[in-house]
PQR file with spaces between the fields and no chain letter, atoms N, CA, C, O and H, PARSE charges and radii, in Angstrom:
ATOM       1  N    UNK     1      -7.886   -7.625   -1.580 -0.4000 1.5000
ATOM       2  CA   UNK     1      -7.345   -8.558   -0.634 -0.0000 2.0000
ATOM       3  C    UNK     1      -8.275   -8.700    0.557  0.5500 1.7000
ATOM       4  O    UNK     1      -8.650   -7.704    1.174 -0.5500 1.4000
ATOM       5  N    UNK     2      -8.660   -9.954    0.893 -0.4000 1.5000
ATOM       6  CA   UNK     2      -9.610  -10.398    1.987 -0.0000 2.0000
ATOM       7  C    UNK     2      -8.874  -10.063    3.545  0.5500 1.7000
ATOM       8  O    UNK     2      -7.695  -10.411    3.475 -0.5500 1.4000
ATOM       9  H    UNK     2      -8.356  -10.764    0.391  0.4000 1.0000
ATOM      10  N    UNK     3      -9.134   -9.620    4.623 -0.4000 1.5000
ATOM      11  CA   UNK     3      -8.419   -9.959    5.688 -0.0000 2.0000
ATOM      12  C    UNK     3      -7.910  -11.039    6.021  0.5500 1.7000
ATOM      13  O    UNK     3      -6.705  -11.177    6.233 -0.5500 1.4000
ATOM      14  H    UNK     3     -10.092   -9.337    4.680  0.4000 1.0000
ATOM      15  N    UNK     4      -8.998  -12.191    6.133 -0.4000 1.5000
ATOM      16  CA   UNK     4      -8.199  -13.260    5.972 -0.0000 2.0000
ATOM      17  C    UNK     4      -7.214  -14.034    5.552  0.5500 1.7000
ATOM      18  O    UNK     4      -6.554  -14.890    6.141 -0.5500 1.4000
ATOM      19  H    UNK     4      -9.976  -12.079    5.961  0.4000 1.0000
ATOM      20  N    UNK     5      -7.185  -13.567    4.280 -0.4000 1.5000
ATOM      21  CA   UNK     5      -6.171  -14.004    3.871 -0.0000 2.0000
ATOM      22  C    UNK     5      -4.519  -13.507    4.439  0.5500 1.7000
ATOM      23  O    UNK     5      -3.414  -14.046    4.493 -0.5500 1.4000
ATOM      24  H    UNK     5      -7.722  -12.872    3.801  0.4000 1.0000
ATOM      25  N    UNK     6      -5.266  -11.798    4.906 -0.4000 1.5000
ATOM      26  CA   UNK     6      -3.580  -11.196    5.305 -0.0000 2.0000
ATOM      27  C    UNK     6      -3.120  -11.763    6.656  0.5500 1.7000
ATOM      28  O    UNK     6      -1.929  -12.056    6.766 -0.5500 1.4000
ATOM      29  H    UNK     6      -6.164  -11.360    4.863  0.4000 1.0000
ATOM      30  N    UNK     7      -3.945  -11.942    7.687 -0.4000 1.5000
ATOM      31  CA   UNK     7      -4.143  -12.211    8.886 -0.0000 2.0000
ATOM      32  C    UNK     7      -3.354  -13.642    8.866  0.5500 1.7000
ATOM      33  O    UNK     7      -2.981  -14.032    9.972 -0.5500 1.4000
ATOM      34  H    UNK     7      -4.912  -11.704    7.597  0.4000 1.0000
ATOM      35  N    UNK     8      -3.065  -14.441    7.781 -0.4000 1.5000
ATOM      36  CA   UNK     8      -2.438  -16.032    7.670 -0.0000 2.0000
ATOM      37  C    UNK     8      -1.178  -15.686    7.326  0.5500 1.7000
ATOM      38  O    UNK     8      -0.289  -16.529    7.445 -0.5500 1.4000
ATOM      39  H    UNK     8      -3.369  -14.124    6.883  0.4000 1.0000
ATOM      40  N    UNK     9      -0.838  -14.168    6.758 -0.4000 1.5000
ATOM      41  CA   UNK     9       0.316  -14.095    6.940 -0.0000 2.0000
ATOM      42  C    UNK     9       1.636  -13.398    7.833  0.5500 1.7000
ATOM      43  O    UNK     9       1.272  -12.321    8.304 -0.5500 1.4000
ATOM      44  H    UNK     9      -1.560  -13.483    6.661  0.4000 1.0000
ATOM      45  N    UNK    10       2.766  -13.664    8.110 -0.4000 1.5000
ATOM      46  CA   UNK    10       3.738  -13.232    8.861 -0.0000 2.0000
ATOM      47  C    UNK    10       4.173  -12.331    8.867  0.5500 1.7000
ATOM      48  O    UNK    10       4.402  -12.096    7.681 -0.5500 1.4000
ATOM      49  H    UNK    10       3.061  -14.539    7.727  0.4000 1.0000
ATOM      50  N    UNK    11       4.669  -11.132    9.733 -0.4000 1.5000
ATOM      51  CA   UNK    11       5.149   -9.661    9.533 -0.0000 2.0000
ATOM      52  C    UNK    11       5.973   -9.602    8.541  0.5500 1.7000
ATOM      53  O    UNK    11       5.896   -8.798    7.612 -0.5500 1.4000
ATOM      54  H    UNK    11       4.482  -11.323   10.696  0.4000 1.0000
ATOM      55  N    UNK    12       6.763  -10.407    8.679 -0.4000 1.5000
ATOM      56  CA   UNK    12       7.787  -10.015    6.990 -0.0000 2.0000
ATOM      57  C    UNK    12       6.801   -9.856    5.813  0.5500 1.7000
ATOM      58  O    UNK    12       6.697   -8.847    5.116 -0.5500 1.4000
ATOM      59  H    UNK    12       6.826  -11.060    9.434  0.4000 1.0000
ATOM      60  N    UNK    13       6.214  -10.802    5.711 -0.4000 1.5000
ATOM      61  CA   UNK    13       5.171  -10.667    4.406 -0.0000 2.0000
ATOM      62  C    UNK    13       4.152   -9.857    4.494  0.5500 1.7000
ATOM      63  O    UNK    13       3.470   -9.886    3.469 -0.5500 1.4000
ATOM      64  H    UNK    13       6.298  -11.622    6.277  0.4000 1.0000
ATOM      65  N    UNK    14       3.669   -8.957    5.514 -0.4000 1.5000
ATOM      66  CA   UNK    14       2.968   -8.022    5.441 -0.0000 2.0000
ATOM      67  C    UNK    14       3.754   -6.629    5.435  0.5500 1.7000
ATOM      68  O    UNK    14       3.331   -5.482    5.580 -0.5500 1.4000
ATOM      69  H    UNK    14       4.223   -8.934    6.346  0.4000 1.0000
ATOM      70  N    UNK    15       4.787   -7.024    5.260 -0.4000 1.5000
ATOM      71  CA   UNK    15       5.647   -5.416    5.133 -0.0000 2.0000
ATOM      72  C    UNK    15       6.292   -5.036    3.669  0.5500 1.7000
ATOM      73  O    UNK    15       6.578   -3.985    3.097 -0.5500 1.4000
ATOM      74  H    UNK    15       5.131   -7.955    5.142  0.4000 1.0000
ATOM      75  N    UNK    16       6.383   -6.654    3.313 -0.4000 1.5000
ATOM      76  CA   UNK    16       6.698   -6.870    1.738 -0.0000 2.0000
ATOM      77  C    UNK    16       5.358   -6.637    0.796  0.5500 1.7000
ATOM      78  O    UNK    16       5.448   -6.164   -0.337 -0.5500 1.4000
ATOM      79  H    UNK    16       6.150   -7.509    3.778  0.4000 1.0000
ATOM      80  N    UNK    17       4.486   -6.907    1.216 -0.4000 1.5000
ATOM      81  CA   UNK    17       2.964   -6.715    1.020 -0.0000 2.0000
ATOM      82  C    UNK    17       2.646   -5.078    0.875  0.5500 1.7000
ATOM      83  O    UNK    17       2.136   -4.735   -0.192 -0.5500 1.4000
ATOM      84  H    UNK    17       4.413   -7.291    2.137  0.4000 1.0000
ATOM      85  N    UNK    18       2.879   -4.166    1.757 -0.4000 1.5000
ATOM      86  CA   UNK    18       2.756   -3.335    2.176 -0.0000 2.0000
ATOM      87  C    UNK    18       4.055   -2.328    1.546  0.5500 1.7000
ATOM      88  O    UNK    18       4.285   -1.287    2.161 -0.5500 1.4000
ATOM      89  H    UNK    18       3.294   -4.445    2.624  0.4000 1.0000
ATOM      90  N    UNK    19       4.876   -2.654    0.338 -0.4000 1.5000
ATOM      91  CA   UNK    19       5.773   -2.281   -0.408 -0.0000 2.0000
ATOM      92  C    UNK    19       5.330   -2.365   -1.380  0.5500 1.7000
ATOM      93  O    UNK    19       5.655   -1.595   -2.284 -0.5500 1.4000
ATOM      94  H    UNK    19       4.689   -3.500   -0.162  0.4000 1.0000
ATOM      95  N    UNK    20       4.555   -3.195   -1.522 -0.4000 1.5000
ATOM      96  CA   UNK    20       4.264   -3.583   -3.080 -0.0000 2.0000
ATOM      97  C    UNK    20       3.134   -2.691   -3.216  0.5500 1.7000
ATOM      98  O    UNK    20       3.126   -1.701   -3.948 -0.5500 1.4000
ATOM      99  H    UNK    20       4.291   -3.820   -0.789  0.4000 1.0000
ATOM     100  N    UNK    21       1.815   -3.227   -2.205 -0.4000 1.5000
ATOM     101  CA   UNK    21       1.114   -1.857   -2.779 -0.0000 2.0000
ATOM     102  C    UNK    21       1.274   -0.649   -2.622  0.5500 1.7000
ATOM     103  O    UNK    21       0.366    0.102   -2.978 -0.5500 1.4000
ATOM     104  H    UNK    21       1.821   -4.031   -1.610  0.4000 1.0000
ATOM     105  N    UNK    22       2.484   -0.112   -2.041 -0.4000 1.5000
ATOM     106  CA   UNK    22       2.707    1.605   -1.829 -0.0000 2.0000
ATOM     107  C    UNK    22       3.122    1.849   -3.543  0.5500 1.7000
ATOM     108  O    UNK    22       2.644    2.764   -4.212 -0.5500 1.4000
ATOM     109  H    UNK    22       3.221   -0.722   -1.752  0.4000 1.0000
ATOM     110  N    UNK    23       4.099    0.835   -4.063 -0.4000 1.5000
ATOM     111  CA   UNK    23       4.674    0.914   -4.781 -0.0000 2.0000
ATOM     112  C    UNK    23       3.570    0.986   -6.589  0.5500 1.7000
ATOM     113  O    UNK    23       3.703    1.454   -7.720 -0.5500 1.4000
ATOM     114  H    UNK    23       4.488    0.091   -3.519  0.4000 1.0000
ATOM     115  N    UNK    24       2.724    0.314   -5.921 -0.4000 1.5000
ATOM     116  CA   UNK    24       1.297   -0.008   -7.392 -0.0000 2.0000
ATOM     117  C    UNK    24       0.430    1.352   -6.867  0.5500 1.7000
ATOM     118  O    UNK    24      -0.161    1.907   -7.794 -0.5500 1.4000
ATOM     119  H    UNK    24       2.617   -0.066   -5.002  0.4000 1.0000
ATOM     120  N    UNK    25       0.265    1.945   -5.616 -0.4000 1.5000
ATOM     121  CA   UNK    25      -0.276    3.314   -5.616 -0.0000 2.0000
ATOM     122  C    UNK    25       0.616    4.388   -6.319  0.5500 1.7000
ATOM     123  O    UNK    25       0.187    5.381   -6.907 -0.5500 1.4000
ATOM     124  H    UNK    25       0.746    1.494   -4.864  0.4000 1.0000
ATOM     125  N    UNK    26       1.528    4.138   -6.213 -0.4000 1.5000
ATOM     126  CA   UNK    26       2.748    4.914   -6.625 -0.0000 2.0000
ATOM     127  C    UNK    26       2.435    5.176   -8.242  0.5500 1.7000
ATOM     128  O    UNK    26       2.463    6.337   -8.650 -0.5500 1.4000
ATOM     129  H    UNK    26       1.876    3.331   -5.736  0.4000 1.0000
ATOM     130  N    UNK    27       2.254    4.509   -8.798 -0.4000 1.5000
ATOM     131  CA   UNK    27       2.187    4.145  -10.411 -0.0000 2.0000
ATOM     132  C    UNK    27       1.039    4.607  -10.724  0.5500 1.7000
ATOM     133  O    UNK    27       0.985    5.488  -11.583 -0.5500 1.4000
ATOM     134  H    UNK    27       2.231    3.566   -8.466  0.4000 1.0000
ATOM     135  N    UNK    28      -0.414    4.018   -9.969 -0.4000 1.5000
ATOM     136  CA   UNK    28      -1.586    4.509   -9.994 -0.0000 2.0000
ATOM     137  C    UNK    28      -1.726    5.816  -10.187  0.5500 1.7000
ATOM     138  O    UNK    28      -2.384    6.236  -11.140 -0.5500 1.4000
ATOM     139  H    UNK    28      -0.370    3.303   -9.272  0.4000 1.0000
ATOM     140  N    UNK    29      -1.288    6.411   -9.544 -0.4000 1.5000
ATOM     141  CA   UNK    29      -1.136    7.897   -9.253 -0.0000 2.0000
ATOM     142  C    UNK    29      -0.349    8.778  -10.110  0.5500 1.7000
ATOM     143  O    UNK    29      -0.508    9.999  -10.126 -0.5500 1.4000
ATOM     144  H    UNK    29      -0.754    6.070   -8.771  0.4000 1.0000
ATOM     145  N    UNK    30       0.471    8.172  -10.798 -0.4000 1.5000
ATOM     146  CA   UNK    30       1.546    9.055  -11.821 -0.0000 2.0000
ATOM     147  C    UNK    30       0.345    8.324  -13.399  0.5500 1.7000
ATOM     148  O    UNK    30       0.403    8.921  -14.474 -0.5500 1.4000
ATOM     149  H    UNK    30       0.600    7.180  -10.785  0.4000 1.0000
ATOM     150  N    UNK    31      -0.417    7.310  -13.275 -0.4000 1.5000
ATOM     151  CA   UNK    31      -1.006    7.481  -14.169 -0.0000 2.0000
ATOM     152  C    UNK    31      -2.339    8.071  -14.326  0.5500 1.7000
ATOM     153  O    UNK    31      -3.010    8.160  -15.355 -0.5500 1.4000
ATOM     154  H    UNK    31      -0.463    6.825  -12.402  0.4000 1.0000
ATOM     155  N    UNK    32      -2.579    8.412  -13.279 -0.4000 1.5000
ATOM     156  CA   UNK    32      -3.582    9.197  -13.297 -0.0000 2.0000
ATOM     157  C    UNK    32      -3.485   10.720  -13.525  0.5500 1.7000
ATOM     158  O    UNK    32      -4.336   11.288  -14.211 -0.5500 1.4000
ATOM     159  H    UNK    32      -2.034    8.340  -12.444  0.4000 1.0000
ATOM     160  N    UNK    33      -2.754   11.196  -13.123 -0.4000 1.5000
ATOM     161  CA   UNK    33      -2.362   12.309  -13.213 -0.0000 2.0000
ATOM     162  C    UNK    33      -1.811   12.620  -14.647  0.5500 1.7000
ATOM     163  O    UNK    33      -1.800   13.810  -14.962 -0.5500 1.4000
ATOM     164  H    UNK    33      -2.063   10.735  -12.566  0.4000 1.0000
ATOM     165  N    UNK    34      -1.280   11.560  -15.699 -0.4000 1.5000
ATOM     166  CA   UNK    34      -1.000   11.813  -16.627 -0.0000 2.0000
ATOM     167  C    UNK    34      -2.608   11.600  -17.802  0.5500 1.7000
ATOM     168  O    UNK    34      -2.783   12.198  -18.864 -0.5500 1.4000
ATOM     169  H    UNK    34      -1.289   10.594  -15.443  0.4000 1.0000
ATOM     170  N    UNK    35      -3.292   10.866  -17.337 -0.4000 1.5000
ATOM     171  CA   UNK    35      -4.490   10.469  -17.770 -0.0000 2.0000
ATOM     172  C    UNK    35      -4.945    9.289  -18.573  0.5500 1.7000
ATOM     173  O    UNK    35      -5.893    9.062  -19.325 -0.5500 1.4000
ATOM     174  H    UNK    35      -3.149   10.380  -16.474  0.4000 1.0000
ATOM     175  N    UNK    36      -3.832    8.577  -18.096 -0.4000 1.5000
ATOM     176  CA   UNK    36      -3.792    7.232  -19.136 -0.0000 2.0000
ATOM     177  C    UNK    36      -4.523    6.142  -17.899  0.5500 1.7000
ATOM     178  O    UNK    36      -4.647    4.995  -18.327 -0.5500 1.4000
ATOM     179  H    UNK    36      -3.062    8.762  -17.485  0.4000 1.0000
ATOM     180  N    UNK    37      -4.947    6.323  -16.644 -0.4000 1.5000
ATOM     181  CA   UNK    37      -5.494    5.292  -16.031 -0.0000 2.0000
ATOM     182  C    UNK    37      -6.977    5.325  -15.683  0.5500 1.7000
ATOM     183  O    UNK    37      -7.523    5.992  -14.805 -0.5500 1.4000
ATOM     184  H    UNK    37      -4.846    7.255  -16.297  0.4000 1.0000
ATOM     185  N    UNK    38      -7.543    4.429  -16.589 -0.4000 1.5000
ATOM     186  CA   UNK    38      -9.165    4.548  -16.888 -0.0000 2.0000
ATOM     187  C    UNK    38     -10.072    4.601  -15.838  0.5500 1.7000
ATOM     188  O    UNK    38     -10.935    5.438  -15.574 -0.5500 1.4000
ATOM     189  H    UNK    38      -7.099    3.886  -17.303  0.4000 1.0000
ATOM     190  N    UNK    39      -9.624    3.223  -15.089 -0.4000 1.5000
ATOM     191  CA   UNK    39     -10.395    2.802  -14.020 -0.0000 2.0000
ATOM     192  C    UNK    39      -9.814    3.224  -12.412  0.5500 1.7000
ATOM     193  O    UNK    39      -9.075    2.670  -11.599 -0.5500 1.4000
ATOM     194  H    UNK    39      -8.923    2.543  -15.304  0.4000 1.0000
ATOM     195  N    UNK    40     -10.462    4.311  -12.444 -0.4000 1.5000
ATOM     196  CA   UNK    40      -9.963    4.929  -11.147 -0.0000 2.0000
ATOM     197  C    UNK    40     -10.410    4.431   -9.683  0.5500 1.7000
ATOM     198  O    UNK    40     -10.048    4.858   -8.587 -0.5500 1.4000
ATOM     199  H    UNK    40     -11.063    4.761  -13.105  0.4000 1.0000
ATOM     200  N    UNK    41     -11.207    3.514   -9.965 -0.4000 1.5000
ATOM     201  CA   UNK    41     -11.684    2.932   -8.526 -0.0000 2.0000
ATOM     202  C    UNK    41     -10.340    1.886   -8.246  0.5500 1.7000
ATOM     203  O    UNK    41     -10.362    1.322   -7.152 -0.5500 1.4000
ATOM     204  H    UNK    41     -11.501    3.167  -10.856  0.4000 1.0000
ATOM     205  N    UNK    42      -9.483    1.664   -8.909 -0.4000 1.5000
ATOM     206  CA   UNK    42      -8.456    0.898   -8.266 -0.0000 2.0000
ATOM     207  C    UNK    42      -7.541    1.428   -7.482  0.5500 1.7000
ATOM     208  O    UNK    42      -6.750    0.782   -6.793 -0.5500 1.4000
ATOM     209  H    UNK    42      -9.465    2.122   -9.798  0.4000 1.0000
ATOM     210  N    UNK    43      -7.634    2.945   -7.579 -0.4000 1.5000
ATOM     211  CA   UNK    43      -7.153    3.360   -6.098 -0.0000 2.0000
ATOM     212  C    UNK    43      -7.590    3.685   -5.334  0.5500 1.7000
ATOM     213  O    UNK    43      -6.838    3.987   -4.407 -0.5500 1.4000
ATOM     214  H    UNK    43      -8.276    3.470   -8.138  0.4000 1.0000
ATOM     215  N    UNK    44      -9.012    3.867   -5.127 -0.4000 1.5000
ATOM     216  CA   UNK    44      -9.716    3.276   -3.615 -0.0000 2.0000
ATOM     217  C    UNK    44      -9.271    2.021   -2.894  0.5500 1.7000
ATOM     218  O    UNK    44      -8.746    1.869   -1.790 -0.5500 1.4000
ATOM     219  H    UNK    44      -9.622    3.622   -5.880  0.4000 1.0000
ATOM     220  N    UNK    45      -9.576    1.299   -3.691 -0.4000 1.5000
ATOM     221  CA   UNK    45      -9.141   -0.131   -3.235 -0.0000 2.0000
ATOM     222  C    UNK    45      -8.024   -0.320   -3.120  0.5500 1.7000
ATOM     223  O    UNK    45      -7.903   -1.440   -2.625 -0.5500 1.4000
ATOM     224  H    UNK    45     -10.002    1.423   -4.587  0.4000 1.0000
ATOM     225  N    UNK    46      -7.021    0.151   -3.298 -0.4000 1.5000
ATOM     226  CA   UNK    46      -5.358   -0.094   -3.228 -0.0000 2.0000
ATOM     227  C    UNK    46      -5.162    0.878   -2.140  0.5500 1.7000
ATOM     228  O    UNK    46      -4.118    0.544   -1.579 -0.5500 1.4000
ATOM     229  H    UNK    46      -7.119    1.061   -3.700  0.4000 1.0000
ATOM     230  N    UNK    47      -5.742    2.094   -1.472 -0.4000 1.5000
ATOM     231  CA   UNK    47      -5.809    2.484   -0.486 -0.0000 2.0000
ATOM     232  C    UNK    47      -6.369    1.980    0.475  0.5500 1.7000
ATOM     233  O    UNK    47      -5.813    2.074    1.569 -0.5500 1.4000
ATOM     234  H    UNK    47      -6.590    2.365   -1.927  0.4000 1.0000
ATOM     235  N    UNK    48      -7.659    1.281    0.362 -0.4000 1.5000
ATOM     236  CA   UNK    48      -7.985    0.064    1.604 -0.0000 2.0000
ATOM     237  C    UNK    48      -6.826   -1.033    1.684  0.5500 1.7000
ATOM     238  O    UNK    48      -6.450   -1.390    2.801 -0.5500 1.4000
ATOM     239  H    UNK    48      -8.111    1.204   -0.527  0.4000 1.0000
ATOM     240  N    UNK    49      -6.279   -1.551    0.598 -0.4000 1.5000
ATOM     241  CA   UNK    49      -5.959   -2.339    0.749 -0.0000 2.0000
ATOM     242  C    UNK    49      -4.373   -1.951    1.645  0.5500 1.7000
ATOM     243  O    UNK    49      -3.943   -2.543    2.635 -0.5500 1.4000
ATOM     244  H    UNK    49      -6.585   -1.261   -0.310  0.4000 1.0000
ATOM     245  N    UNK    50      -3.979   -1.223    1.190 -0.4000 1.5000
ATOM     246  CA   UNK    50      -2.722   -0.576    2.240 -0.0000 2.0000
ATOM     247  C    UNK    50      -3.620   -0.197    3.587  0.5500 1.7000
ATOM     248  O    UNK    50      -3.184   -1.185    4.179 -0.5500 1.4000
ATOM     249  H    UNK    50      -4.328   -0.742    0.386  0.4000 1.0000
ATOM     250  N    UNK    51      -4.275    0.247    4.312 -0.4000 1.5000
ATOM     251  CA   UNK    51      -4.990    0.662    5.422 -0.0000 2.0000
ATOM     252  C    UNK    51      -5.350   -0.688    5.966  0.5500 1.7000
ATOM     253  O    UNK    51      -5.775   -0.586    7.116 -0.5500 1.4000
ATOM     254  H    UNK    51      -4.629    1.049    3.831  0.4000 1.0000
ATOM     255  N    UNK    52      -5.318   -1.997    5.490 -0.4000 1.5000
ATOM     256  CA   UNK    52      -5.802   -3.147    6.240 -0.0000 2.0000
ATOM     257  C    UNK    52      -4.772   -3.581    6.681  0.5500 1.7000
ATOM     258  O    UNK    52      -4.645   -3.937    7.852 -0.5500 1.4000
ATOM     259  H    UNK    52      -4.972   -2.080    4.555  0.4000 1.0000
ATOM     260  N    UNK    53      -3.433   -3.645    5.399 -0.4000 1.5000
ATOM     261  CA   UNK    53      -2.382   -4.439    6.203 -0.0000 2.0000
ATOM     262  C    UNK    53      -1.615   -3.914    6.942  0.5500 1.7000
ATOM     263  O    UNK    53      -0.950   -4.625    7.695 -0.5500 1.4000
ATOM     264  H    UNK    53      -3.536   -3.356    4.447  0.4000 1.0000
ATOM     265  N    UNK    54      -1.393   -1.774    6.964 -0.4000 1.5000
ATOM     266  CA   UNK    54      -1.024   -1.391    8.110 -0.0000 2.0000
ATOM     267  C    UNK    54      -1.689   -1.546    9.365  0.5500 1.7000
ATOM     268  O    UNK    54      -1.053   -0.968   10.247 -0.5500 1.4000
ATOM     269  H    UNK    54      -1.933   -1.196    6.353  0.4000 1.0000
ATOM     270  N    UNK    55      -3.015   -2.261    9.901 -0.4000 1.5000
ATOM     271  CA   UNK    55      -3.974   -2.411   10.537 -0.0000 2.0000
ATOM     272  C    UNK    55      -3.241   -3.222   11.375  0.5500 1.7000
ATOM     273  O    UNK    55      -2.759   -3.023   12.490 -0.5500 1.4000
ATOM     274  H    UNK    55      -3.531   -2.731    9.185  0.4000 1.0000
ATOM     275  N    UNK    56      -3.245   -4.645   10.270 -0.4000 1.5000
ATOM     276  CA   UNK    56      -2.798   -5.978   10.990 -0.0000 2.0000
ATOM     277  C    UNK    56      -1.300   -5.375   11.210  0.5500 1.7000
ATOM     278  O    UNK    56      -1.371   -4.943   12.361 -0.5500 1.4000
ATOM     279  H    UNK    56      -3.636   -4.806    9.364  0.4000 1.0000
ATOM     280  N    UNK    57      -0.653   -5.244   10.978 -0.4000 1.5000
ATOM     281  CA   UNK    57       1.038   -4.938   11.101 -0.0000 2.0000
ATOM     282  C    UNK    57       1.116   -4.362   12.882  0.5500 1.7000
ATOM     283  O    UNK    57       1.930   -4.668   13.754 -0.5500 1.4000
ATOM     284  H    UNK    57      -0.595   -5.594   10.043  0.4000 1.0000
ATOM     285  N    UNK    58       0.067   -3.550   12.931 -0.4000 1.5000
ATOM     286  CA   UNK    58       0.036   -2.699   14.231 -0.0000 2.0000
ATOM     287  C    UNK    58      -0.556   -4.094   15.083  0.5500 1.7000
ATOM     288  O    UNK    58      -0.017   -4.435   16.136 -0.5500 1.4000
ATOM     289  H    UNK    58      -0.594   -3.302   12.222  0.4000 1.0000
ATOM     290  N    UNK    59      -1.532   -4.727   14.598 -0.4000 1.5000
ATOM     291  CA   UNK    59      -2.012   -5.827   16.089 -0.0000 2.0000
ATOM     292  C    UNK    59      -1.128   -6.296   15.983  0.5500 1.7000
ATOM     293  O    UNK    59      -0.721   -6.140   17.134 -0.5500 1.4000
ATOM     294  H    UNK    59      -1.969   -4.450   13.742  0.4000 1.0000
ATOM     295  N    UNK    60      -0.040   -7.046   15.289 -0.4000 1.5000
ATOM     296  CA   UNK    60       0.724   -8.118   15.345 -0.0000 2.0000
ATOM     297  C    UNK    60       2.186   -7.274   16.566  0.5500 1.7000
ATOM     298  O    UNK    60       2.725   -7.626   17.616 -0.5500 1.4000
ATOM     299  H    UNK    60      -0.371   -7.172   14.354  0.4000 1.0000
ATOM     300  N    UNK    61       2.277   -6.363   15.864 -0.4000 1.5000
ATOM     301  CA   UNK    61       3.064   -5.640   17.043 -0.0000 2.0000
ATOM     302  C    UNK    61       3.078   -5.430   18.474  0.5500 1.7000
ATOM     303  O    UNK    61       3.964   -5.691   19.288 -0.5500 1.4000
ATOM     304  H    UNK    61       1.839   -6.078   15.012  0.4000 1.0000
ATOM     305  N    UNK    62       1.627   -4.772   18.678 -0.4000 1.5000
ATOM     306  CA   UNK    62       1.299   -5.126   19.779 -0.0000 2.0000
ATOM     307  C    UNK    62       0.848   -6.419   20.593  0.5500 1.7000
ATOM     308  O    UNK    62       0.578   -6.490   21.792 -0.5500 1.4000
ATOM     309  H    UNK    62       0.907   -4.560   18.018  0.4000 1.0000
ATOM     310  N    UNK    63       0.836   -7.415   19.637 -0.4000 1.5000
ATOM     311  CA   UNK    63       0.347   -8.216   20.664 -0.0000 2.0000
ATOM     312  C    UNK    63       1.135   -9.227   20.590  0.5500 1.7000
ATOM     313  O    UNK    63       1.003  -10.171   21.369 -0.5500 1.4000
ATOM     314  H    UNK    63       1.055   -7.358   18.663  0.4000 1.0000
């Protein structure tokens, strides 16, 4: 996910956003641990990608 793109959207949708990927780390992680998930760089990136939109969630708050 680009910033830009999150930055166009509204706190509701970055919290719904921000459910969904806790929820696909969530899975990531129980398949990894079981050993059925190949490509493990998708939870790097699903960890940036949660760390950007808690980012924006916090400016939008504050400001």
């Amino acid at each position: 996910m680009k910033a830009s793109e999150l930055r166009a959207m509204s706190g509701d949708d970055l919290g719904k956003t921000l459910l969904t990927l806790r929820e696909a780390q969530f899975k990531m992680r129980m398949q990894k641990a079981t050993g059925e998930l190949g490509q493990t760089h998708f939870l790097q990136q699903n960890q940036r990608d949660i760390a950007r939109v808690k980012t924006l969630l916090t400016e939008k708050a504050g400001g």
